[in-house]
C-alpha positions as CSV (number, residue, x, y, z in Angstrom):
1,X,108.1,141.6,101.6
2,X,105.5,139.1,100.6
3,X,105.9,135.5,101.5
4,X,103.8,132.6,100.2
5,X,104.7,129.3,101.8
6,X,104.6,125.4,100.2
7,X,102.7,123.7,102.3
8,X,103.2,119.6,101.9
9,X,101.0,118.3,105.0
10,X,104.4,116.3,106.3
11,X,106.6,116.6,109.2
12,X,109.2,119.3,107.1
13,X,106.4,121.8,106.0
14,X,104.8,121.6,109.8
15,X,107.8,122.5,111.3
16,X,109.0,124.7,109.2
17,X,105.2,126.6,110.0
18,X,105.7,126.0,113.7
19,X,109.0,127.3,114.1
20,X,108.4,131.0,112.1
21,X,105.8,131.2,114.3
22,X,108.0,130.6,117.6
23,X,110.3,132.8,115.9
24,X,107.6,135.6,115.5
25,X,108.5,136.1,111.6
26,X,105.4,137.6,110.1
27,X,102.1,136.3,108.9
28,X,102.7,134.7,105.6
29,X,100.3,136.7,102.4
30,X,99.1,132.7,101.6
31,X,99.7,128.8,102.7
32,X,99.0,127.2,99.3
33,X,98.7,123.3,99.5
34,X,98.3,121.5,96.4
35,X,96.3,118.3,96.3
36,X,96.5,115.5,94.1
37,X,93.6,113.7,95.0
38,X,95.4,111.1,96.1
39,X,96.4,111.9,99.4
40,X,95.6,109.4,102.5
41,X,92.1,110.3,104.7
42,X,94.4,111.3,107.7
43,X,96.7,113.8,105.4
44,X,93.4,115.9,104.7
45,X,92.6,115.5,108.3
46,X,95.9,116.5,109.4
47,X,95.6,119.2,107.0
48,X,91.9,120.8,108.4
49,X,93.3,120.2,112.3
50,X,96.7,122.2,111.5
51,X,94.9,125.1,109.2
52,X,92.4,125.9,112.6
53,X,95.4,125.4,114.7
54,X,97.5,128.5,113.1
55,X,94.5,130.6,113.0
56,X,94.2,130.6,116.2
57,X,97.2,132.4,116.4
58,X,96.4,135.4,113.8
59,X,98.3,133.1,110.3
60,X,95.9,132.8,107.4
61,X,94.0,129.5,106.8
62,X,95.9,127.0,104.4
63,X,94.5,127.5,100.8
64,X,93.7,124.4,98.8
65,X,94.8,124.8,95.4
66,X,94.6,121.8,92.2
67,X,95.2,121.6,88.7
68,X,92.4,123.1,86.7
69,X,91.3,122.6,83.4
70,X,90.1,125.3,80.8
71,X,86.6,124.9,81.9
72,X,87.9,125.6,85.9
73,X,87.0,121.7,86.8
74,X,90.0,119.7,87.8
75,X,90.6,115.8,87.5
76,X,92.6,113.8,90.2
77,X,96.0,112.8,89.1
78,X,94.3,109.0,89.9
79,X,91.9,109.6,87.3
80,X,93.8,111.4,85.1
81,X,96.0,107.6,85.1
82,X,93.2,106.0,84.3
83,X,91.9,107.9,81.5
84,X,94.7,107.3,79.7
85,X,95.8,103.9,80.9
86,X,99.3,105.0,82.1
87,X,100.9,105.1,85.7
88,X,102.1,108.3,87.4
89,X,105.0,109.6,85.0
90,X,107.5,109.3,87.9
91,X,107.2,105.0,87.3
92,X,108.7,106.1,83.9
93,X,111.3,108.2,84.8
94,X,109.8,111.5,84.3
95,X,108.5,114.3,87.0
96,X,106.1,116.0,84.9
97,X,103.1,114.5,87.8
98,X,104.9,116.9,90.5
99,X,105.1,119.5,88.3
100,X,101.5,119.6,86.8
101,X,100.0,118.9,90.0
102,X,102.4,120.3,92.9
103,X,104.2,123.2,91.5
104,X,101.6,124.8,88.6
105,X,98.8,124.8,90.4
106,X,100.4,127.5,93.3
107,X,101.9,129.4,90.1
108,X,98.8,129.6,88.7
109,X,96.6,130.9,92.2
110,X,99.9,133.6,92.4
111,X,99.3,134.5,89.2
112,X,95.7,135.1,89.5
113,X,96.5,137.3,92.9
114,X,96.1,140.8,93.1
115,X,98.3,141.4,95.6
116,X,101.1,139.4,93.8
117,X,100.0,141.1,90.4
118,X,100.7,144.5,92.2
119,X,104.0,143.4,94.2
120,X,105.4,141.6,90.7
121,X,104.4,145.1,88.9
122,X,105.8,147.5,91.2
123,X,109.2,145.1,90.3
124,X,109.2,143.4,93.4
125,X,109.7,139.8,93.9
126,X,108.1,137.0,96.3
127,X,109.6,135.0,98.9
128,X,108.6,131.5,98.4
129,X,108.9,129.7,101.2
130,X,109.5,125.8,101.0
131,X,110.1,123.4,104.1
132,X,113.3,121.3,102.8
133,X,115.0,120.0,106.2
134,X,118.8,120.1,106.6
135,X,119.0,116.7,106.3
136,X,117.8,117.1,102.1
137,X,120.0,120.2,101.3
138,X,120.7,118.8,98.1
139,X,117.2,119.2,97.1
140,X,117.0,122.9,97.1
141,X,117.1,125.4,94.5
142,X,118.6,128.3,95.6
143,X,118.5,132.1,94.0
144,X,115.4,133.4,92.4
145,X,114.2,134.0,88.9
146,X,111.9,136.8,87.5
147,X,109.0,136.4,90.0
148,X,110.2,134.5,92.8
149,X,113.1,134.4,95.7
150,X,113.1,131.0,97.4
151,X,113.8,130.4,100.8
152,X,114.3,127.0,103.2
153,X,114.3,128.0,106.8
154,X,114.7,124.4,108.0
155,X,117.9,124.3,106.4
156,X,118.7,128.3,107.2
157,X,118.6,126.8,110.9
158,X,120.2,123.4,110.5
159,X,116.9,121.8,111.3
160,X,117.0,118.2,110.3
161,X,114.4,115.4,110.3
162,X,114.4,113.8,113.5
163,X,114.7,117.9,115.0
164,X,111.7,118.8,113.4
165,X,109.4,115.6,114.8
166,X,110.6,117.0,118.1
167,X,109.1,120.8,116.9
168,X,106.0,119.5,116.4
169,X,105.5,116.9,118.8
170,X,106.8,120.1,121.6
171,X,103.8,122.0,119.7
172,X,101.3,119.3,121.1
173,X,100.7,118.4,118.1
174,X,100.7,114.7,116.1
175,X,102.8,114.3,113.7
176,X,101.7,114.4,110.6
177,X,102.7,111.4,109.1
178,X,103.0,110.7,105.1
179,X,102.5,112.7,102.8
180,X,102.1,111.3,99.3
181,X,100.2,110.3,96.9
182,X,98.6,106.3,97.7
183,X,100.0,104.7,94.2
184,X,103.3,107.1,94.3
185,X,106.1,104.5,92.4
186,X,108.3,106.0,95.0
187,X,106.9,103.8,97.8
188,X,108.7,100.9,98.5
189,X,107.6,97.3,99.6
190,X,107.1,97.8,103.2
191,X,105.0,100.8,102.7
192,X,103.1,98.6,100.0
193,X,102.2,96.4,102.2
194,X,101.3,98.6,105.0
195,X,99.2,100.9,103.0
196,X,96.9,97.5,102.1
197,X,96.8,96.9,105.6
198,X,95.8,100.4,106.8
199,X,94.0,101.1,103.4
200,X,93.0,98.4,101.8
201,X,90.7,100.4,99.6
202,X,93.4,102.5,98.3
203,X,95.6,99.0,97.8
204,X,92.8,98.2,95.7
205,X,92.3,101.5,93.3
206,X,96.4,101.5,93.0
207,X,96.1,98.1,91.5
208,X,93.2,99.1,89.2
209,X,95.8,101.9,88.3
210,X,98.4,98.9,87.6
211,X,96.3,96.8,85.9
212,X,94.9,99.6,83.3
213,X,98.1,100.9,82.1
214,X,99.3,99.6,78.9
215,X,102.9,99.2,79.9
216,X,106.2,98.2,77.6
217,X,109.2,98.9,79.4
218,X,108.5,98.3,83.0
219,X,106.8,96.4,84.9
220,X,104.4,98.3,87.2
221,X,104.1,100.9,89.8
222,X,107.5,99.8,91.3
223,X,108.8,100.2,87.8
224,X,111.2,97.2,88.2
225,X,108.1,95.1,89.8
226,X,104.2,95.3,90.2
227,X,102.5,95.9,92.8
228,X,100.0,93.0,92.3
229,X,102.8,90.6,92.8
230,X,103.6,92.2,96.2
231,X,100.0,92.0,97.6
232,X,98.9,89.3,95.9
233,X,98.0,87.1,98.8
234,X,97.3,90.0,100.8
235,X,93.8,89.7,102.5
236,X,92.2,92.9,102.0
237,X,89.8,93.7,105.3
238,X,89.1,96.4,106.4
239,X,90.7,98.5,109.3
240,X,90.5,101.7,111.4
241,X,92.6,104.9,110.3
242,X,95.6,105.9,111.7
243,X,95.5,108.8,111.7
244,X,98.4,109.6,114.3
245,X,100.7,107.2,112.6
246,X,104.7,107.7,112.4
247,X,106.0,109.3,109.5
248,X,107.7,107.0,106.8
249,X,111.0,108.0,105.0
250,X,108.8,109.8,102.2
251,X,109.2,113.6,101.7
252,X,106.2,115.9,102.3
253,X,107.2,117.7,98.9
């Protein structure tokens, strides 16, 4: 059976790593990670530390994967918004940002595999393996289509949020914190506020987002508000990076 895992760099897709290892479930074929661009300095650290740390122990390095265009370079979903002088499509109600730059760009390194174009060939399907705790049940899609059988052992074993900090943490390992994109319309005020605090460069590039898109309907990255009225007397200075920080409420994806 071939396995390719999701990895999202947060506290669900760590654990869920961690604990087939300490269950001694085989070596996955490929750990695909898709990147945005827009990920925090500490995610991509997180995400070198943790991709040595399970080689160590005979897994295969976390793959990198992004959205490519036809002539194989790729454009950051940050610049992509400002190109066309729009926010992420999830301020307007849509998920086609996920979708374009999550889910199709591990399709498209699968579908470019050999060993997936053999096993999908020969009629046989792949496990995909995606680290939704038990606490988000709701979220999954169970049963498989034409190339793909998807699996969540967080919730196959009942592991919930607060059980898989304790995975990780009993690994030696820091916890990985947020994962998410630094203008995601998701976020709400608090994490606004602490991202220009701990980031004030990336405050400052989400409010050049803001301030580009030609907007009707809504009023900014927090759809119902913008963004530049939340840190608008915020003092932008710099600061060190947390790198070790505690995790937020967001979803690694």
């Amino acid at each position: 059976m071939t396995t390719i895992i999701s990895y999202g760099i947060g506290t669900d897709s760590t654990a869920c790593i961690l604990l087939m290892m300490a269950k001694r479930e085989p070596p996955p074929h490929a750990i695909l990670s898709a990147d945005t661009g827009g990920e925090r300095s500490y995610t991509y650290d997180y995400l070198k530390m943790f991709s040595a740390f399970i080689q160590r122990y005979g897994w295969p390095a976390i793959t990198v994967v992004r959205r490519q265009r036809r002539d194989k370079s790729w454009k950051s979903l940050e610049q992509d918004c400002l190109d066309r002088n729009a926010l992420p499509s999830v301020a307007y109600g849509w998920k086609t940002c996920s979708q374009s730059y999550k889910v199709a760009p591990q399709d498209k390194w699968a579908n470019s595999d050999a060993h997936c174009k053999v096993e999908w060939k020969a009629g046989r399907k792949i496990t995909k393996i995606i680290g939704y705790n038990f606490d988000e049940t709701k979220r999954a899609s169970f049963g498989e289509d034409k190339k793909y059988i998807r699996r969540y052992p967080l919730i196959e074993w009942e592991i919930g949020k607060e059980k898989a900090k304790w995975v990780i943490e009993r690994a030696g390992l820091p916890l990985p914190g947020k994962s998410a994109c630094f203008f995601c319309p998701h976020a709400k005020v608090p994490e606004i506020k602490k991202l220009a605090v701990e980031y004030p460069d990336l405050a400052q590039r989400a409010l050049a987002i803001e301030a580009g898109a030609k907007l009707t309907k809504i009023k900014g990255l927090g759809r119902r508000f913008a963004w530049a009225d939340v840190l608008r007397d915020h003092n932008f200075a710099p600061v060190e990076d947390p790198f070790d920080e505690e995790p937020c409420g967001c979803y690694d994806g």
